[in-house]
LOZA-767015 format. One record per atom (N, C-alpha, C): atom name; y, z, x. Coordinates in steps of 0.02 Angstrom, whole numbers, plus 32768, in hexadecimal, padded with zeros to 4 digits. Layout:
+------+-------+------+------+
: site : north :   up : east :
+------+-------+------+------+
:   CA :     Y :    Z :    X :
...
+------+-------+------+------+
***
This chain:
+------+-------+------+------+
: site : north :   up : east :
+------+-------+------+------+
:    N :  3281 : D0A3 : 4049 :
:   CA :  3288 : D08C : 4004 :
:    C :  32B8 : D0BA : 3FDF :
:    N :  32D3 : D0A2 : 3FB2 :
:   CA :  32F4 : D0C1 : 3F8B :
:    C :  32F0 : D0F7 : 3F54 :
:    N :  3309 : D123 : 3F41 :
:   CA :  32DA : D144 : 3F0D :
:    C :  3310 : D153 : 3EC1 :
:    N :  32DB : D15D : 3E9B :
:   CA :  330D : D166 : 3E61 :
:    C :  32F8 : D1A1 : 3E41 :
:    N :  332F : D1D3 : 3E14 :
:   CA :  3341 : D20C : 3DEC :
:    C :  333B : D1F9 : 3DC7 :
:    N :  331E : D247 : 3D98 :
:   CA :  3325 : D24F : 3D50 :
:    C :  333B : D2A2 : 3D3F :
:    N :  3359 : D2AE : 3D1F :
:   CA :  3376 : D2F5 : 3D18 :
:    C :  336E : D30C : 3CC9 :
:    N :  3340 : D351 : 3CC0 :
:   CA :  334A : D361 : 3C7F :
:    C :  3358 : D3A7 : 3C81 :
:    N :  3388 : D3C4 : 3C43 :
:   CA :  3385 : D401 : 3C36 :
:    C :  335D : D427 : 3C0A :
:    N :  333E : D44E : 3C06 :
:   CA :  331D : D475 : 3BCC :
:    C :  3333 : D4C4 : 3BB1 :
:    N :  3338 : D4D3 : 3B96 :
:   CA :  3342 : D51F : 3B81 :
:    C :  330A : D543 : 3BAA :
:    N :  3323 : D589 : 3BAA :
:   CA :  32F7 : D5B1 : 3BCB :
:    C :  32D0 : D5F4 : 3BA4 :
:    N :  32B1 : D5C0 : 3B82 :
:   CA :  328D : D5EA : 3B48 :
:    C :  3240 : D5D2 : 3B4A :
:    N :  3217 : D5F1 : 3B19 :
:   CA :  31D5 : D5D1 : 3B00 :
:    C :  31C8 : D570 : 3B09 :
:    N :  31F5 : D573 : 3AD7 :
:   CA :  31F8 : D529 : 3ABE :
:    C :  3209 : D4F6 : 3AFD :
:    N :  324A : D509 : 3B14 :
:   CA :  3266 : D4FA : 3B51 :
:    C :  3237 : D4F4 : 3B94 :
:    N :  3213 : D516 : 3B96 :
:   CA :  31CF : D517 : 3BD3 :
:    C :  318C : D4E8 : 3BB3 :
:    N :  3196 : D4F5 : 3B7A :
:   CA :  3158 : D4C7 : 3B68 :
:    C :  3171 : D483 : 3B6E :
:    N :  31A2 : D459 : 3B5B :
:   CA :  31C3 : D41C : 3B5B :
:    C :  31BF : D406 : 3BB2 :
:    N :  31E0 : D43F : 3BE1 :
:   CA :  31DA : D42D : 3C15 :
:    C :  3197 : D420 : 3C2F :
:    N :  315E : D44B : 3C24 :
:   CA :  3111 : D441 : 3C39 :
:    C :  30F0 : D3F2 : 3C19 :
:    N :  3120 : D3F0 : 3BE7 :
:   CA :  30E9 : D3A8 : 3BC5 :
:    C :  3103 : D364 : 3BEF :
:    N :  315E : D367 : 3C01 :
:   CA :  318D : D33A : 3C1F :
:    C :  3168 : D32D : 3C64 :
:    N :  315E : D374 : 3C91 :
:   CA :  313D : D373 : 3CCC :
:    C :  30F9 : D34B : 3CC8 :
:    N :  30D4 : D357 : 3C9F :
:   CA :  3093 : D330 : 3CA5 :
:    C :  309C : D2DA : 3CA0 :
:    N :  30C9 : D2DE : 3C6C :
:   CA :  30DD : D28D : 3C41 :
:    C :  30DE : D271 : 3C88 :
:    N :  3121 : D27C : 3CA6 :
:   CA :  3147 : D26A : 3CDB :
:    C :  3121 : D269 : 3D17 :
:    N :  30E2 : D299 : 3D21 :
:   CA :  30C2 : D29D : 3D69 :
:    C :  3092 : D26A : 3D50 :
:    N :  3071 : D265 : 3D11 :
:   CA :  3051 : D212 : 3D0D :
:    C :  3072 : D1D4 : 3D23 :
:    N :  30C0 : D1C3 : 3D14 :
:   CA :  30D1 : D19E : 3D37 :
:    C :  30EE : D199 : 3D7F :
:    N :  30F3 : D1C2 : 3D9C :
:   CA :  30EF : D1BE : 3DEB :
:    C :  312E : D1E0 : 3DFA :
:    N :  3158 : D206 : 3DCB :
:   CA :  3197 : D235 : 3DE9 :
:    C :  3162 : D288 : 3DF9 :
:    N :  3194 : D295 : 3E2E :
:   CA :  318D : D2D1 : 3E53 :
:    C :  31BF : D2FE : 3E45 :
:    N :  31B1 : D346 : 3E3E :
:   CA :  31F0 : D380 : 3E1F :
:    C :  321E : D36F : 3E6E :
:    N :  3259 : D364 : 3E68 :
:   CA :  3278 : D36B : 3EA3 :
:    C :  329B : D3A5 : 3EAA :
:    N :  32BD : D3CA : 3E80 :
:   CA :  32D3 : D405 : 3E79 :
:    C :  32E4 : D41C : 3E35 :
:    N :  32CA : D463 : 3E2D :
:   CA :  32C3 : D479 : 3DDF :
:    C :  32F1 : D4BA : 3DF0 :
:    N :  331A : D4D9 : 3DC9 :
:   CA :  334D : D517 : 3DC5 :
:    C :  3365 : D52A : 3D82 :
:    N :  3361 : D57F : 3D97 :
:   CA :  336F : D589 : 3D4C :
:    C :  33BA : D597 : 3D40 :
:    N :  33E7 : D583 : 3D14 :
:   CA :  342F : D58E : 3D30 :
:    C :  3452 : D5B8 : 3CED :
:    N :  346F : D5F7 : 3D02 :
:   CA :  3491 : D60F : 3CAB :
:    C :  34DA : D5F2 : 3C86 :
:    N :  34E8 : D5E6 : 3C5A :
:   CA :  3512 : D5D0 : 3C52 :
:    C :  3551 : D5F1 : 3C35 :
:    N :  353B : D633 : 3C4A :
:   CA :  3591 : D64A : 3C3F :
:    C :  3590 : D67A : 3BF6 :
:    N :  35C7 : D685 : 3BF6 :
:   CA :  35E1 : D6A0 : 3BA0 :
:    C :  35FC : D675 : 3B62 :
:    N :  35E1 : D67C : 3B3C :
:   CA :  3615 : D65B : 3B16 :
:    C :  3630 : D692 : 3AF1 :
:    N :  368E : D660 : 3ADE :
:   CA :  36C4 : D686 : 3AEC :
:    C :  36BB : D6A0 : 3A8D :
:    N :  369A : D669 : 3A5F :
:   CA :  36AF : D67F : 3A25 :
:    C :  3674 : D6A9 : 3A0B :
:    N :  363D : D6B6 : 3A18 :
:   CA :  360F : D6F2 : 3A0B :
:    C :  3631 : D726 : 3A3D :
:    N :  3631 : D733 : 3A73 :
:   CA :  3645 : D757 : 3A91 :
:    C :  368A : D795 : 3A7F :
:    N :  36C7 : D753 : 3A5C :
:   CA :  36F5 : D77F : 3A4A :
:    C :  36EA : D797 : 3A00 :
:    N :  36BD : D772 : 39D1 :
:   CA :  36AA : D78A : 398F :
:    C :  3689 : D7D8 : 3996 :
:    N :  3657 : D7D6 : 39C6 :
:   CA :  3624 : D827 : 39CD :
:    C :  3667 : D850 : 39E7 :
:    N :  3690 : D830 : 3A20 :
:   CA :  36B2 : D874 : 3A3E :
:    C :  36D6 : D889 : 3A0E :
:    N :  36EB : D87A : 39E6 :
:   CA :  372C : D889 : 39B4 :
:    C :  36FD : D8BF : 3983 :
:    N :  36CA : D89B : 3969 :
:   CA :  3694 : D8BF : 3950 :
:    C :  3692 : D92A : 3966 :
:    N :  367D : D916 : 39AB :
:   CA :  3665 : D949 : 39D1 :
:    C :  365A : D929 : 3A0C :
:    N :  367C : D936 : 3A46 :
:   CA :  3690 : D925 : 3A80 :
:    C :  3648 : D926 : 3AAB :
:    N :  3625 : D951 : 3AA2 :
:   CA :  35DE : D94F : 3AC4 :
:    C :  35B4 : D903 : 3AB3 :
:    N :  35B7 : D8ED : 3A7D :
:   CA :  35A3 : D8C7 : 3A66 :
:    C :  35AE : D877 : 3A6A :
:    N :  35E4 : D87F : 3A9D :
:   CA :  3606 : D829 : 3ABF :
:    C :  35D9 : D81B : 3AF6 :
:    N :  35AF : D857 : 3B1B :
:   CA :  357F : D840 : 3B49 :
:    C :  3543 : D811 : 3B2B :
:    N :  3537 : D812 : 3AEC :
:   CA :  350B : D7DD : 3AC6 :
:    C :  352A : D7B3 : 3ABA :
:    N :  3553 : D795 : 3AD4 :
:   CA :  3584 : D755 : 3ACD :
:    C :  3575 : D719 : 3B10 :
:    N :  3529 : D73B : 3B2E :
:   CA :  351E : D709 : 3B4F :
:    C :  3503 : D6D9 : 3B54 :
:    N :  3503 : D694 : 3B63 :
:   CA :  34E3 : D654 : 3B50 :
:    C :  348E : D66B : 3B74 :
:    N :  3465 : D63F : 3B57 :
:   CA :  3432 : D637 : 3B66 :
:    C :  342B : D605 : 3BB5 :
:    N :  33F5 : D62D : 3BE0 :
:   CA :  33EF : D5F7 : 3C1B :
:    C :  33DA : D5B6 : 3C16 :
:    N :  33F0 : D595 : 3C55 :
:   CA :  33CB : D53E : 3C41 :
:    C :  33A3 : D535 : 3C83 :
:    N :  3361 : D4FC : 3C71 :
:   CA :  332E : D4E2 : 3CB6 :
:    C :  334D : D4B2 : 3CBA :
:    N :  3357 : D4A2 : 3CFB :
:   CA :  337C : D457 : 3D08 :
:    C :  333B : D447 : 3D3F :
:    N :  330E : D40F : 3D23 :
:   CA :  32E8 : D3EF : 3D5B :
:    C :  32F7 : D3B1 : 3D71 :
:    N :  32FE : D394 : 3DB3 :
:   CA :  330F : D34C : 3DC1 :
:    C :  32C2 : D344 : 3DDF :
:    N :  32A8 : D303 : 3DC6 :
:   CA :  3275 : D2D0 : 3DE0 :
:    C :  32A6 : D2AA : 3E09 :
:    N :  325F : D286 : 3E39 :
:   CA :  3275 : D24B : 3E66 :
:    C :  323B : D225 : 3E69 :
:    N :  323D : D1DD : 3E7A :
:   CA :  31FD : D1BC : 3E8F :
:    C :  321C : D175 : 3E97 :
:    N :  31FF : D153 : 3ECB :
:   CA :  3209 : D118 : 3EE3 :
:    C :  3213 : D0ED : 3EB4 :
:    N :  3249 : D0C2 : 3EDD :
:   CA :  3250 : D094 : 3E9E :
:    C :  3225 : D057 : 3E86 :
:    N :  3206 : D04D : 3E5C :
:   CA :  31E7 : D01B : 3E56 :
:    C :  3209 : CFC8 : 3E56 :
:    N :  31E5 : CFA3 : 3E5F :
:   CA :  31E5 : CF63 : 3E6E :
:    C :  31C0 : CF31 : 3E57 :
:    N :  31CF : CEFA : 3E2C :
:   CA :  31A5 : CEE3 : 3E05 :
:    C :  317B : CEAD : 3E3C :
:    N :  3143 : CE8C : 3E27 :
:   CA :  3118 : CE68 : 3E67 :
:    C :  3146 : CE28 : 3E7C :
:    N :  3179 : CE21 : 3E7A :
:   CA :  3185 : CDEB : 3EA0 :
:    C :  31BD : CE05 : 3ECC :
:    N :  31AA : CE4D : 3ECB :
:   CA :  31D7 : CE76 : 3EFA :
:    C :  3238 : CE85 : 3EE9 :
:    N :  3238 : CE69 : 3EB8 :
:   CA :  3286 : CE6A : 3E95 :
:    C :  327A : CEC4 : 3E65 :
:    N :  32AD : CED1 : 3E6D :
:   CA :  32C5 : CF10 : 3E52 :
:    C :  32C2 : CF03 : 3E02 :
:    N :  32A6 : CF30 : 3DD7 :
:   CA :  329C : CF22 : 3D92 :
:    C :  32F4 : CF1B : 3D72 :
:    N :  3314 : CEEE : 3D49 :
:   CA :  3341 : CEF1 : 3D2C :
:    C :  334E : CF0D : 3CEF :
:    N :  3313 : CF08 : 3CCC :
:   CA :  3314 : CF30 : 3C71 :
:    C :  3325 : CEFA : 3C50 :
:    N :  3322 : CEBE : 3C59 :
:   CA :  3333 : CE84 : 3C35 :
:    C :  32E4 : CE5A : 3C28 :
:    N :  32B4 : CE69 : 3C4B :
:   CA :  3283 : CE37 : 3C5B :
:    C :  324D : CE51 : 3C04 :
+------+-------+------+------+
***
């Protein structure tokens, strides 16, 4: 059978973990499974970064973005009872 994705990002903070814990439950009531969850950083940004260094050059190392959770669900695809694939029209 076929299966179908869903992909969300969250911040990697308080808030950001709590959103993900409530999504995970929502989502494991309806029948998706974590298929793979990672935490990924996203780098510098260039215009805090060059504002602090100019500042005081020590201070461009706080020019870094905050991390992100990227979790993908999966779960079979459903099928409505007359065995036809749901369209979103019905």
């Amino acid at each position: 059978m076929a299966k179908e994705y869903r992909t969300f990002v969250y911040q990697d903070n308080a808030q950001g973990r709590a959103e993900m814990g409530a999504d995970i439950a929502r989502l494991g009531n309806e029948g998706w499974t974590i298929s793979s969850k990672e935490v990924t950083q996203q780098g510098w940004d260039f215009g805090k970064t060059c504002c602090l260094g100019v500042i005081f050059f020590p201070l461009a190392l706080l020019g870094k973005k905050e991390n992100v959770i990227q979790v993908i669900f999966e779960r079979e695809k459903t099928e409505t009872k007359e065995g036809k694939k749901p369209t979103g029209k019905e």
